[in-house]
N, C-alpha and C positions, 0 to 999 in steps of 0.2 A: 451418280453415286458419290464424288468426290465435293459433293456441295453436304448430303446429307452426314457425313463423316467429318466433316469440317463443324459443320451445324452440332451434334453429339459433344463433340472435344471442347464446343466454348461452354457448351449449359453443362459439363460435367465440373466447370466452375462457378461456385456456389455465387460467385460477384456478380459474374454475365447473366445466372440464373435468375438471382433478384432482381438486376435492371431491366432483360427483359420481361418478368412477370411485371412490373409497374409501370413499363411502358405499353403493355398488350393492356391494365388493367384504367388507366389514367382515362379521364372522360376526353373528347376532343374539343374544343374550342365549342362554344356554344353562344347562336346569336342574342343579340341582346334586344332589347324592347324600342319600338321606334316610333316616333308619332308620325309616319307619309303625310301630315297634313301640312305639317307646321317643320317639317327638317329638311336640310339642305341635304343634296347629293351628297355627298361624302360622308354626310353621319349617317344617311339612309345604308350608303356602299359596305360601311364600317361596323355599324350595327347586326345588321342582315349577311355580312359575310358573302353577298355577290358584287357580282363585273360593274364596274362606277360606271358604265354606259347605261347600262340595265339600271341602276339606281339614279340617273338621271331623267331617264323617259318615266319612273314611277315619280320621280317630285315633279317633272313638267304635268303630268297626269293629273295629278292630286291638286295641283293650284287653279286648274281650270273646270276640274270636276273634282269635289269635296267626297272622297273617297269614305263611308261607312261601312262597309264590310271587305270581306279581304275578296270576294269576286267583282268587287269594284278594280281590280287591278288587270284582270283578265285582257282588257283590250291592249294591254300595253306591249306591245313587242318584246320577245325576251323574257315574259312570265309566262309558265303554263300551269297547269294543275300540278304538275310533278312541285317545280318551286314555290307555288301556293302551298302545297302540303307543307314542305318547310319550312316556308317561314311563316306561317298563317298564325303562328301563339307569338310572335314578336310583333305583331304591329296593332298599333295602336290610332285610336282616329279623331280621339279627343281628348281636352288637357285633363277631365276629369277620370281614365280612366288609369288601372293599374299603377297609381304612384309612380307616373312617367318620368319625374325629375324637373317637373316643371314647378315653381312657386307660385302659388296663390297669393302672392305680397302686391298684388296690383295697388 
């Protein structure tokens, strides 16, 4: 009870009130788009928001088998379908696709 009485007395200040609404309402980090074909461990780790071991066994992956779909990652220790669901709209498999950041200035 002395938690939820503490909790009342801060949101009955309009300051605490707003900061916590913009912090319950603020989106969370959100990963960003990667090419597994063609990126090193750390921008795969960085991009995708998981463990740089896990991002290491998906680029060792990807340069001995040319990864096109994201169930091409499956064998890899450290991914399952749960982490395919999330990060499955961040990767990317080739330079032409989703405006990767890569230049066409060959």
């Amino acid at each position: 009870m002395l938690y939820y009485s503490t909790l009342i007395r801060y949101l009955k200040n309009p300051v605490t009130a707003i900061l916590l609404g913009l912090l319950l309402i603020t989106p969370k980090l959100q990963a960003s788009a990667v090419n597994v074909n063609l990126a090193s461990s750390h921008e795969i780790a960085e991009a995708l928001q998981i463990p740089q071991r896990t991002a290491e066994r998906i680029s060792i992956h990807c340069q001995y088998y040319t990864c096109r779909k994201a169930e091409d990652l499956l064998p890899v220790t450290g991914v399952d379908r749960t982490l395919l669901k999330k990060i499955r709209h961040d990767l990317i498999y080739s330079i032409m696709e989703r405006g990767s950041g890569y230049s066409d200035d060959c």
